[in-house]
N, C-alpha and C positions, 0 to 999 in steps of 0.2 A: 818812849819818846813823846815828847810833848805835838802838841797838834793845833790845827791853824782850822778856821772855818775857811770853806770853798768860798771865796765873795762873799754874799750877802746871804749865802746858803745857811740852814744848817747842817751841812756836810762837815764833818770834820777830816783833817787830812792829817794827815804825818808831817812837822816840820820840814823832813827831806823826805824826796821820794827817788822812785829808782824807775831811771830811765831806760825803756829796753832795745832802743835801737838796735846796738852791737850786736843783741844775740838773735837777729834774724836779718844782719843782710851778707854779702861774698863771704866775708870772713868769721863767720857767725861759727861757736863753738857745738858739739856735739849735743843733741836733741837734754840728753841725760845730765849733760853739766850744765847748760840754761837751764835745766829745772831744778839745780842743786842751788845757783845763784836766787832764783825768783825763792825759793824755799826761805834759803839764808836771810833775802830780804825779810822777810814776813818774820822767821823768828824776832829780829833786830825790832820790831815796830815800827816797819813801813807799813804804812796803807794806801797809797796812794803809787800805782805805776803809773806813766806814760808811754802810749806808744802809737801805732798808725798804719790804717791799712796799707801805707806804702811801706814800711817797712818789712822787705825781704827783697831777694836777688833783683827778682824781676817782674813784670806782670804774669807769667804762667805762675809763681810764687806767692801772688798777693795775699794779704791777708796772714800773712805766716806765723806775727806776730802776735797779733791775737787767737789764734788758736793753741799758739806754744801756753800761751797767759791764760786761755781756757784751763788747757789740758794741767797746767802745774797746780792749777787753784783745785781743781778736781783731787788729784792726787795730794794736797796740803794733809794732813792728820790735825794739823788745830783748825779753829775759826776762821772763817774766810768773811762774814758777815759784813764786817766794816771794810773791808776792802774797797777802794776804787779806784776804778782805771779810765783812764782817760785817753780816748781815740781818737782820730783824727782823718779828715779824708780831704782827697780835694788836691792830690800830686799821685801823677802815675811814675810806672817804672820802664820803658820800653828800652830793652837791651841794657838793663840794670842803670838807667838815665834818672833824670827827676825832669817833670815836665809836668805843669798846672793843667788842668782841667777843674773847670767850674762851669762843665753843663750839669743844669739841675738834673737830667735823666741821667745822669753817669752819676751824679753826687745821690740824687735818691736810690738807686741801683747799691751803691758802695753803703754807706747806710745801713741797709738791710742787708747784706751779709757783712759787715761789722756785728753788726743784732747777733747774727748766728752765728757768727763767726768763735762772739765770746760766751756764747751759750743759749742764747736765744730765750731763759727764762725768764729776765730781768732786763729795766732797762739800760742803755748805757748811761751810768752818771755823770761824764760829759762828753761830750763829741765836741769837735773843734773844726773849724776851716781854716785847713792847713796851708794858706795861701791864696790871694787874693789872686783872679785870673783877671787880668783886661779885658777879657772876650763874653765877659757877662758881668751884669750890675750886683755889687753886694746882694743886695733883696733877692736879686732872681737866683744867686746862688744860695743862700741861707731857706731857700724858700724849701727845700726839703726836709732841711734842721727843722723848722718851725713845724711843719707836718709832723714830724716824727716826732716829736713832744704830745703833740694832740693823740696820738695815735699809740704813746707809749713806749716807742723805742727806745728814746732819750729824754731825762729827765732836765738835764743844763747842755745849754749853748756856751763856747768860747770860740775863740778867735786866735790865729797865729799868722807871725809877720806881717801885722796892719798898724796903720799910722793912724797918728789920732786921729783925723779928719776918720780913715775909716773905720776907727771902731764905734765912732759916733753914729757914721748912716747906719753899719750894724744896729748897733740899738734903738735907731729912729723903728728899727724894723720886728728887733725880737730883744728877747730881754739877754743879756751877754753877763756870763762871771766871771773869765776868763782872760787872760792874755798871755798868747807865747812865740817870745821874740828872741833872737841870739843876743847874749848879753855875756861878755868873759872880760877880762884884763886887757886881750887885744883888741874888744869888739862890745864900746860902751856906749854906742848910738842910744839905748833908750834912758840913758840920763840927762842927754841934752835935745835929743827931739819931741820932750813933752811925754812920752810915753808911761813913762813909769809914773813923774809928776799927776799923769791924769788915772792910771792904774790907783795910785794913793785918794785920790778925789774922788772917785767911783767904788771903792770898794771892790776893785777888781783885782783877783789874787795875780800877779804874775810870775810863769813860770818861765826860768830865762834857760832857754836849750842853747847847748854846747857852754854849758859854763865852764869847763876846764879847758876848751879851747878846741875840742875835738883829737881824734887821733892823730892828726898833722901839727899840733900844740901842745897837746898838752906837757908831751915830754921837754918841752924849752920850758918849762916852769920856774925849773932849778935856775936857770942862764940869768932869772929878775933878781937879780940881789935883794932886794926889799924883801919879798915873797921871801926867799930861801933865808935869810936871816930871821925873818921869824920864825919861821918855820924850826931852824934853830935853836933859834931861844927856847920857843915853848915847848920842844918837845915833838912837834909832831908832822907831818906830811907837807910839804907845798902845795897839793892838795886840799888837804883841809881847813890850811890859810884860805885858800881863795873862799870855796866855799862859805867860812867863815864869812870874810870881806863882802860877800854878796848879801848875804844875812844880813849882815848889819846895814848894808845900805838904804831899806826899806822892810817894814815889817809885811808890805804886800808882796814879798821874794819868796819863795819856796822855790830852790833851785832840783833839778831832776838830775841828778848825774845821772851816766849811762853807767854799767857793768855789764862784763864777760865772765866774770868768775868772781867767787865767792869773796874773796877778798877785798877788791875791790867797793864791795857793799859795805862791805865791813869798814872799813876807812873812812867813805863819804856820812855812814853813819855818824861815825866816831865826833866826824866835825859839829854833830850839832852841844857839843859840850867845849870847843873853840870859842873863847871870846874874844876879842878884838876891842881896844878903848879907841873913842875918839880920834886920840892921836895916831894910831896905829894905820886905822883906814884911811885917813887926810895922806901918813906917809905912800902907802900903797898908790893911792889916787893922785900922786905927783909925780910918781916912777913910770908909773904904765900907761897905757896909749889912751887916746881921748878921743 
């Protein structure tokens, strides 16, 4: 699979990565088949997962997801070397809920069993704040991020669901490569609120979560005539139209699907060999919501 530098890094990342939501929260498959999917991914030429300490049931659960991500990199038989994953903290889970927290002593706390969580020998090559909390200043929340760069835990800062304005004071503060914001067919806020436009200016890779629309979506895919005719035409997934259509939007996209089973991976894969002409996106981006 071809490969993208992380921002202004030299990280290099996998055009598509795989996102692990699914396989750690309610409906989260068997310990053994998330690690056949994380496995599958890796054969394919992902390097790059996504995921976050809130991802799993609930807060006695936390962290579930990087441990699973631990434990299957452990268990890999090829190279895991180039691998990166990318964590996130800064949303708890109370009664399986989402709910922001951005005190620095919960964000520094979470952090460090992220650090261990995925192994504790290396640092994490990016952490993200997963959400901006009202109840403290960017700075005062990032102000752990930036300790733990000094200190070794994490090597890159990013940033998820912030507006221009705040990925800027972010940066007045700590140096940022990152951005990741919901961007799908039904949900294209960051092409018209500057987002992506300053993601391209900045050299800041953005990764758009829930690109297929999430579990509640994505199955209406078929229902967008656009989508599904091509999909037709070419051959291949409604699925890997969009992803496709994402790609082409912006060369700073690298979208994360999620996956529960191997298959799945297998398909989002497949999309990085989808092209999509000019025309093709203009038609998709006339049909679908704005």
């Amino acid at each position: 699979m071809e490969t993208k530098k992380l921002g202004k890094t030299d990280v290099k990342i996998s055009e598509i990565g795989l996102g692990a939501m699914p396989m750690s929260l309610q409906s989260r498959p068997p310990e053994s088949e998330a690690i056949q999917v994380i496995h599958k991914a890796l054969d394919l030429g992902v390097t790059l997962i996504d995921t976050a300490d809130s991802y799993c049931k609930d807060e006695s659960d936390k962290h579930h997801s990087e441990r699973l991500l631990a434990k299957a990199l452990k268990q890999y038989n090829g190279d895991t070397s180039n691998i990166t994953i990318a964590t996130k903290g800064g949303l708890m889970r109370p009664q399986g809920s989402w709910t922001r927290n951005g005190n620095p002593v919960h964000l520094r706390e979470t952090i460090r069993l992220s650090f261990e969580s995925l192994g504790g020998e290396k640092p994490i090559t990016l952490w993200q704040y997963h959400s901006p909390d009202p109840d403290y200043s960017i700075e005062a929340a990032l102000t752990p991020a930036k300790e733990a760069v000094e200190q070794g835990m994490i090597r890159y800062i990013g940033v998820s669901n912030f507006s221009v304005a705040q990925i800027k004071q972010a940066q007045d503060f700590v140096e940022i490569v990152s951005v990741q914001n919901q961007y799908n067919p039904w949900h294209r806020n960051p092409e018209f609120d500057g987002v992506l436009e300053y993601c391209e200016q900045e050299n800041l890779t953005f990764f758009p979560w829930s690109p297929l629309g999430g579990s509640r979506r994505h199955s209406n895919l078929e229902d967008i005539p656009v989508i599904a005719n091509l999909a037709k035409e070419k051959g291949v997934s409604v699925y890997q139209i969009v992803l496709a259509w994402l790609r082409a939007k912006s060369d700073c996209i690298l979208p994360i699907p999620g996956a529960s089973k191997p298959s799945s991976i297998e398909s989002s894969v497949a999309a990085a060999k989808v092209e999509l002409s000019e025309a093709e996106v203009e038609q998709i981006d006339q049909k679908v919501a704005t």
